[in-house]
PyMOL CGO cylinders between C-alpha atoms (Angstrom):
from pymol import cmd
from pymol.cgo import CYLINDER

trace = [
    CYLINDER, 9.02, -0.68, -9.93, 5.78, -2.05, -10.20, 0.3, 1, 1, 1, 1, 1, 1,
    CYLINDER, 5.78, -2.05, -10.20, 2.40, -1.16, -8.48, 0.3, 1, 1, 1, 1, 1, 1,
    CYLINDER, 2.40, -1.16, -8.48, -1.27, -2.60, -7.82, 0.3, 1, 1, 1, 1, 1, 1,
    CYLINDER, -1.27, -2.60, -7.82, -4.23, -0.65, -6.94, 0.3, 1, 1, 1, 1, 1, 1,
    CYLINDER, -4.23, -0.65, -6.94, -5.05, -0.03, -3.09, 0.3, 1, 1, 1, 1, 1, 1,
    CYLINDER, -5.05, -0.03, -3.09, -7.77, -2.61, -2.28, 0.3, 1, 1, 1, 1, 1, 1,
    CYLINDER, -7.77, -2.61, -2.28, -8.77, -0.22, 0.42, 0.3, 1, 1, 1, 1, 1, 1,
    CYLINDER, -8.77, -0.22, 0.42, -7.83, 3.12, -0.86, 0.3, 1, 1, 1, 1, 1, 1,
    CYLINDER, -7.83, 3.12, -0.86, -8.09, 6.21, 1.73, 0.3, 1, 1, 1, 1, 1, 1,
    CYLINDER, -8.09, 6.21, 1.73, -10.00, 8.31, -0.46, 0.3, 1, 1, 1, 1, 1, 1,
    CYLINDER, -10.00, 8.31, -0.46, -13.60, 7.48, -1.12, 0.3, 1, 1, 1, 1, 1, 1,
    CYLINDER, -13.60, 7.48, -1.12, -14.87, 10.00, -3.03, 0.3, 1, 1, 1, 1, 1, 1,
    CYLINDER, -14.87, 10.00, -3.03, -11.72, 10.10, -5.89, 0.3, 1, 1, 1, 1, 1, 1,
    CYLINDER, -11.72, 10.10, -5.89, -12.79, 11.84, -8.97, 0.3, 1, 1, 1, 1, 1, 1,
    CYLINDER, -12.79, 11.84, -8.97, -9.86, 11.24, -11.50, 0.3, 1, 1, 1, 1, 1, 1,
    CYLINDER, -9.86, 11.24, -11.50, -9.20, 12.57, -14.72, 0.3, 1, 1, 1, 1, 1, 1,
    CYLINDER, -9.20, 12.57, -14.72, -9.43, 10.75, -17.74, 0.3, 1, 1, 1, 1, 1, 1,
    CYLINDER, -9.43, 10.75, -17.74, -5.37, 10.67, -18.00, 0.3, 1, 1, 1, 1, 1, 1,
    CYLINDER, -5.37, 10.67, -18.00, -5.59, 9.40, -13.76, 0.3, 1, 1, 1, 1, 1, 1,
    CYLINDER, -5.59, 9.40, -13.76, -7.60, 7.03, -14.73, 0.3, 1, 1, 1, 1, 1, 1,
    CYLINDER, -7.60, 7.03, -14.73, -5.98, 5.57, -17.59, 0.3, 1, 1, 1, 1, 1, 1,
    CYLINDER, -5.98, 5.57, -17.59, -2.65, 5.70, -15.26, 0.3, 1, 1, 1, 1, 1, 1,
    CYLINDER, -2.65, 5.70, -15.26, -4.41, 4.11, -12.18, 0.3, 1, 1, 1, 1, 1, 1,
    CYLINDER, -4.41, 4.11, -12.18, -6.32, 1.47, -14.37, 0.3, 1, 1, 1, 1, 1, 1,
    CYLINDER, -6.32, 1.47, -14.37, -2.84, 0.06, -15.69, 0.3, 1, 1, 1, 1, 1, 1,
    CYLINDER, -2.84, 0.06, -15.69, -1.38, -0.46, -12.47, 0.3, 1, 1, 1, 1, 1, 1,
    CYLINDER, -1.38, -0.46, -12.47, -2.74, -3.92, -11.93, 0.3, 1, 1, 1, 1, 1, 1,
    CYLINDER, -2.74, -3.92, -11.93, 0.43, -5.31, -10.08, 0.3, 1, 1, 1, 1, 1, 1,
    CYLINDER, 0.43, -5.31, -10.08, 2.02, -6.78, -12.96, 0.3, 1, 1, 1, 1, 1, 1,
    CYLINDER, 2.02, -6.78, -12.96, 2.75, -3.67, -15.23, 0.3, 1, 1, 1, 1, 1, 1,
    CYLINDER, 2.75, -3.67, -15.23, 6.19, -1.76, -14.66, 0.3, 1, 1, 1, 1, 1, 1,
    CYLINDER, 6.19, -1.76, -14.66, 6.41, 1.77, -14.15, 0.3, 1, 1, 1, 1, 1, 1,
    CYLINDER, 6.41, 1.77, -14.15, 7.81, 2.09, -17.72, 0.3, 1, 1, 1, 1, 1, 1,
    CYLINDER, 7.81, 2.09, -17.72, 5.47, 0.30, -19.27, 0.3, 1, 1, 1, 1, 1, 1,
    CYLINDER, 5.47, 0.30, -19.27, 2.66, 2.08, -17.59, 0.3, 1, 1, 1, 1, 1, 1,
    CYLINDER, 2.66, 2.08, -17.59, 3.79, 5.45, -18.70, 0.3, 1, 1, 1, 1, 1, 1,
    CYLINDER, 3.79, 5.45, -18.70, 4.51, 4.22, -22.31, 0.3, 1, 1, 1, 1, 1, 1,
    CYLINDER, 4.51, 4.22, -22.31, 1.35, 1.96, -22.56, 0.3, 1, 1, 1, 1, 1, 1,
    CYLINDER, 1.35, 1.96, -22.56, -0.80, 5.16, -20.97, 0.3, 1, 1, 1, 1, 1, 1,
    CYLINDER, -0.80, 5.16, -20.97, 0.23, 7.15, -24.22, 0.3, 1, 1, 1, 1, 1, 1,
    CYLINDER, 0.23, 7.15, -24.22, 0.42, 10.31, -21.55, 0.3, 1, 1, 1, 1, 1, 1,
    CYLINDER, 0.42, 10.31, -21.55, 4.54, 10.48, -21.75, 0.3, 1, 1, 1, 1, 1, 1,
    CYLINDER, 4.54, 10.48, -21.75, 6.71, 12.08, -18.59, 0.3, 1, 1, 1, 1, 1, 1,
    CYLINDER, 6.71, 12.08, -18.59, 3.41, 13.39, -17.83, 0.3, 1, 1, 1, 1, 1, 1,
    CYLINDER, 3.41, 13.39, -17.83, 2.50, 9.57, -16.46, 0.3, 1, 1, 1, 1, 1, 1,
    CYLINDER, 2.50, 9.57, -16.46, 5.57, 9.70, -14.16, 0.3, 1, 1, 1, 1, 1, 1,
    CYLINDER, 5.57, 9.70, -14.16, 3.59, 12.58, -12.04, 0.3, 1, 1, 1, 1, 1, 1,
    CYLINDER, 3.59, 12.58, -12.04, 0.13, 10.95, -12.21, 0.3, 1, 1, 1, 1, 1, 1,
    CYLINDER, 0.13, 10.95, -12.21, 2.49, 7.91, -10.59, 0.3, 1, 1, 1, 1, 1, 1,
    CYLINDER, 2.49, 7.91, -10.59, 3.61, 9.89, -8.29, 0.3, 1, 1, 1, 1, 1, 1,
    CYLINDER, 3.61, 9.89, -8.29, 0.60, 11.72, -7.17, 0.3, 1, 1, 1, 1, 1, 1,
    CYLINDER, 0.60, 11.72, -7.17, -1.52, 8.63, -6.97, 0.3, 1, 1, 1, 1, 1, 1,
    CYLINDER, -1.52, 8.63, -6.97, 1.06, 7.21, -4.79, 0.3, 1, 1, 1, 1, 1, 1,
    CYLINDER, 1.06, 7.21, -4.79, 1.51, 9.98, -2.52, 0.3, 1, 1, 1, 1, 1, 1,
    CYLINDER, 1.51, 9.98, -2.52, -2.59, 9.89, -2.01, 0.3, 1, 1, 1, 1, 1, 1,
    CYLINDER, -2.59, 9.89, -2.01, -2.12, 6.18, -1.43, 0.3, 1, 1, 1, 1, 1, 1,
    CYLINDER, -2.12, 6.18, -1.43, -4.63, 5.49, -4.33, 0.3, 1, 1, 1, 1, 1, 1,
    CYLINDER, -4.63, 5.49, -4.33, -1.72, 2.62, -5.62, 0.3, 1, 1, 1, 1, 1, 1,
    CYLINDER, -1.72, 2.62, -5.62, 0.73, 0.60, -3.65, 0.3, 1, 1, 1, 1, 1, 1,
    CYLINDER, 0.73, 0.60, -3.65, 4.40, -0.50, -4.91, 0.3, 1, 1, 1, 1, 1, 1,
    CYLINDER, 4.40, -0.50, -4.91, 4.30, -4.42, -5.32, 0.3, 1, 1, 1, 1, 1, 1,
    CYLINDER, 4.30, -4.42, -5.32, 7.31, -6.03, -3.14, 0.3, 1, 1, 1, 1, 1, 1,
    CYLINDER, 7.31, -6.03, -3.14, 9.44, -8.43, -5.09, 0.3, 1, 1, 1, 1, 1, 1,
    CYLINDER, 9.44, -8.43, -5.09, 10.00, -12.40, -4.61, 0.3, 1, 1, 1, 1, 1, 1,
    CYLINDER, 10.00, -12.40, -4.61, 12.87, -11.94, -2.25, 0.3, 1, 1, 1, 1, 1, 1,
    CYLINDER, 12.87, -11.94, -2.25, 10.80, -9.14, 0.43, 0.3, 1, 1, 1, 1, 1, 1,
    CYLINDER, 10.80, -9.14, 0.43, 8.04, -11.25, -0.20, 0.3, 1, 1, 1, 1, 1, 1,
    CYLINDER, 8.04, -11.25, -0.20, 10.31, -14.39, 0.57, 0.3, 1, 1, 1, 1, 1, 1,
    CYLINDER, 10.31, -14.39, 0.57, 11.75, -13.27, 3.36, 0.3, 1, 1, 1, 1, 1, 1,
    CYLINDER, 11.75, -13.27, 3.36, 8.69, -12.41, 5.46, 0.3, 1, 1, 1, 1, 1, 1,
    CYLINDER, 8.69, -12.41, 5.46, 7.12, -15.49, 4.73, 0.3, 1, 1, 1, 1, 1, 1,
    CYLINDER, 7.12, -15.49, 4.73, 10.26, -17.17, 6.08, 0.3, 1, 1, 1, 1, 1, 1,
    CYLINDER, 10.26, -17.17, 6.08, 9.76, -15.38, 9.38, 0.3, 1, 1, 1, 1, 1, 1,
    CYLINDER, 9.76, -15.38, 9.38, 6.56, -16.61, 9.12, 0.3, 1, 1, 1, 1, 1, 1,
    CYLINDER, 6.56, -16.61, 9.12, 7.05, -19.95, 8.61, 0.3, 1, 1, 1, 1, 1, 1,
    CYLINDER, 7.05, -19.95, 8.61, 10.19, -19.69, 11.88, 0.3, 1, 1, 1, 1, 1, 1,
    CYLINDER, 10.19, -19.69, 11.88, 7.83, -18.40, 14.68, 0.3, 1, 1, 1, 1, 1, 1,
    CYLINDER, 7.83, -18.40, 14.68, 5.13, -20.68, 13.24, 0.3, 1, 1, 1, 1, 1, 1,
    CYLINDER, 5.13, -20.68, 13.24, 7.21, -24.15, 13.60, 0.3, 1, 1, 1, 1, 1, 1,
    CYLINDER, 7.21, -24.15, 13.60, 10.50, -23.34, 15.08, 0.3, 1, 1, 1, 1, 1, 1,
    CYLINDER, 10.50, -23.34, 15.08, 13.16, -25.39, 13.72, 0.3, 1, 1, 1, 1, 1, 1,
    CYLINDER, 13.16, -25.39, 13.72, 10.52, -27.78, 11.42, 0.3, 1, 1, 1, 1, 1, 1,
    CYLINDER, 10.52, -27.78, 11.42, 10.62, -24.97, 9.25, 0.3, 1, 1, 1, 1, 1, 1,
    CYLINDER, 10.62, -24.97, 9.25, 13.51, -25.56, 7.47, 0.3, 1, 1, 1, 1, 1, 1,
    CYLINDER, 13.51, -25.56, 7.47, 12.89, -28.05, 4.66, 0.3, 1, 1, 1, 1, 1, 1,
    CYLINDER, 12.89, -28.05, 4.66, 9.82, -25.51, 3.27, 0.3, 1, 1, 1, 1, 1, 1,
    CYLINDER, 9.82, -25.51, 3.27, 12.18, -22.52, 4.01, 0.3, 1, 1, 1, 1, 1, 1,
    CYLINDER, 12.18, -22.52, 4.01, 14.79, -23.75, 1.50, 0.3, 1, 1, 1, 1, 1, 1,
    CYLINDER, 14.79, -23.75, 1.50, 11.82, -24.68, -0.68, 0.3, 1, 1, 1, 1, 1, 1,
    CYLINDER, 11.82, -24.68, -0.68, 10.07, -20.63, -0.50, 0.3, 1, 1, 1, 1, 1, 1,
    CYLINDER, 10.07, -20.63, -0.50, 13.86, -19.49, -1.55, 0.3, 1, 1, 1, 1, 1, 1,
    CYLINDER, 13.86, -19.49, -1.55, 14.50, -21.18, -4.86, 0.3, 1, 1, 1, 1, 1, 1,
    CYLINDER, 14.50, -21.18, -4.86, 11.33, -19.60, -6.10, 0.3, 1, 1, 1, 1, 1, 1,
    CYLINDER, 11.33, -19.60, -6.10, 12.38, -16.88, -8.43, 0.3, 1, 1, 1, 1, 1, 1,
    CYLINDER, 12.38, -16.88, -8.43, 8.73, -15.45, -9.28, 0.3, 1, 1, 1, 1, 1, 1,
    CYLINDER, 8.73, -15.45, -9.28, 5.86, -13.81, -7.43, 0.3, 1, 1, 1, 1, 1, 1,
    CYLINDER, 5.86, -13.81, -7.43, 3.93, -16.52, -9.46, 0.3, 1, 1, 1, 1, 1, 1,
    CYLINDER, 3.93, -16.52, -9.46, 5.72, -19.23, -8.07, 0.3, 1, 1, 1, 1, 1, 1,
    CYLINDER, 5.72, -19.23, -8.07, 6.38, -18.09, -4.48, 0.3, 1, 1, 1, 1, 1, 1,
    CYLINDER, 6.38, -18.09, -4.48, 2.46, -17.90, -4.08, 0.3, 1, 1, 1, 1, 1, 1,
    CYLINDER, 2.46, -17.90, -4.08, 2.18, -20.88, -5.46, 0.3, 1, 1, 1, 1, 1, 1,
    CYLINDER, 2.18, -20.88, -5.46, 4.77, -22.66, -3.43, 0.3, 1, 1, 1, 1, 1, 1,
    CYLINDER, 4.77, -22.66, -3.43, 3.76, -20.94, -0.62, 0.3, 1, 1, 1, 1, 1, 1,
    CYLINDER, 3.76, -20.94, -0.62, 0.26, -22.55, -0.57, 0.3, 1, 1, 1, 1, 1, 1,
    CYLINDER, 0.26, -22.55, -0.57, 1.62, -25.89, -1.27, 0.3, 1, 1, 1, 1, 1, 1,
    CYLINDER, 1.62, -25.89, -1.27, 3.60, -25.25, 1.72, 0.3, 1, 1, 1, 1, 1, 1,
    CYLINDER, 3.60, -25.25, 1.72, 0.72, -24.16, 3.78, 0.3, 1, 1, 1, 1, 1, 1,
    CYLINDER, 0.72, -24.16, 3.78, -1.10, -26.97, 2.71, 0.3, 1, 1, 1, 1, 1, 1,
    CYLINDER, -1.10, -26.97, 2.71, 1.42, -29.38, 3.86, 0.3, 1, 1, 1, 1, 1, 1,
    CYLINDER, 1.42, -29.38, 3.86, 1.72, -27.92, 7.19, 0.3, 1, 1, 1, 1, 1, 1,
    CYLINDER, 1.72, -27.92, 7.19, -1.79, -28.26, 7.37, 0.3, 1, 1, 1, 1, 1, 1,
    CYLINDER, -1.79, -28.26, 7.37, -2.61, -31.71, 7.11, 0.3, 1, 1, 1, 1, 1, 1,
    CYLINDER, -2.61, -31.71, 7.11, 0.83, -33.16, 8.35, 0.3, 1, 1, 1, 1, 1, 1,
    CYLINDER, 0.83, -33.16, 8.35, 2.27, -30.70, 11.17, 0.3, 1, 1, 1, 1, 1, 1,
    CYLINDER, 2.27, -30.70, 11.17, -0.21, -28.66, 12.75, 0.3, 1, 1, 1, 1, 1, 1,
    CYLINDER, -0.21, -28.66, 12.75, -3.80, -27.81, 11.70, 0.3, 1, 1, 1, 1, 1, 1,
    CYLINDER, -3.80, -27.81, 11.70, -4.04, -24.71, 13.12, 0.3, 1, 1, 1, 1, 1, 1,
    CYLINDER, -4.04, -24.71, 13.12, -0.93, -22.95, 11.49, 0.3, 1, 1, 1, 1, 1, 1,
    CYLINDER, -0.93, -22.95, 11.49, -1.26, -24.21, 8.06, 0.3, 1, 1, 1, 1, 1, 1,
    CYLINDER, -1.26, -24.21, 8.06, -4.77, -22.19, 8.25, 0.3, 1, 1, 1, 1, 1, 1,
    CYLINDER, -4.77, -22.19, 8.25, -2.83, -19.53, 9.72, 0.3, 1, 1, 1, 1, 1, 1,
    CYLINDER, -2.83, -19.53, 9.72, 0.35, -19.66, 7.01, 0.3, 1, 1, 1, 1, 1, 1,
    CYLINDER, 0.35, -19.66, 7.01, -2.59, -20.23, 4.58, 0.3, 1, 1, 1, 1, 1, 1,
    CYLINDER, -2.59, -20.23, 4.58, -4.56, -16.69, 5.60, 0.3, 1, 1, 1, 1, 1, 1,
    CYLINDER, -4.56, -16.69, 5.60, -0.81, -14.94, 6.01, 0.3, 1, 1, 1, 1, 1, 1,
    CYLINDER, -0.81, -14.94, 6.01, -0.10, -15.87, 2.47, 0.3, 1, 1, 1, 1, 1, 1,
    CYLINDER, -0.10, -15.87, 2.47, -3.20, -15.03, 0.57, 0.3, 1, 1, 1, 1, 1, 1,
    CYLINDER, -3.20, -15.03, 0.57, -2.55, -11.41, 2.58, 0.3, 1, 1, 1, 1, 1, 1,
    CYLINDER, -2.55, -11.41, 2.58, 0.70, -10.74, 1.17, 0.3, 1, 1, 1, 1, 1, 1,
    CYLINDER, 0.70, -10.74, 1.17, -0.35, -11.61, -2.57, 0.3, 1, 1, 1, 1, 1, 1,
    CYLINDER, -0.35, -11.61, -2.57, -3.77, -9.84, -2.39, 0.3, 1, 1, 1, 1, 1, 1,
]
cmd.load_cgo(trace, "trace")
């Protein structure tokens, strides 16, 4: 599993440990849990920091292309209906995070200038939520 750090954590006044810190610092949404706890030098004991930083909501798991895929495809549905279908198929041969934002954008681009002002800006906004 991978995590990212909470952009809007719930506690304010965190004072970590050297060893949370080190933990929470590598957890910059591309790291996996095992290479967190082997690059943090800490051992098993990483696996709790993990764990307790999650439970305090201080990090957030990172949902993979197809979670990721499949609520921008409901998205994209209520947005346009049945003119959704040509970028659907295009968000679901994307195999990456990397390249489902990207396509994504294109996508949101498109619908922008050549369907419907309003939602592309909309898609567009939806989009840079999910990968923040």
């Amino acid at each position: 599993m991978v995590f990212r750090r909470n952009p809007t954590p719930p506690e304010g006044n965190w004072k970590p440990t050297p060893e949370e810190w080190r933990v929470y610092t590598l957890c910059d949404g591309r790291r996996t849990e095992e290479e967190v706890v082997r690059e943090s030098g800490l051992g098993e004991g990483a696996y709790l920091i993990l764990a307790n930083l999650l439970k305090r909501g201080l990090i957030l798991p990172v949902e993979g292309p197809k979670e990721l895929c499949g609520k921008l495809v409901d998205l994209l549905k209520t947005r346009l209906g049945p003119w959704a279908e040509p970028f659907v198929k295009r968000l679901q041969a994307c195999e990456s995070r990397e390249t489902l934002e990207e396509e994504a954008l294109r996508v949101a681009l498109k619908v922008k200038l050549t369907l419907d002002k309003r939602a592309g800006e909309e898609l567009e906004k939806a989009i840079r939520a999910l990968f923040r």
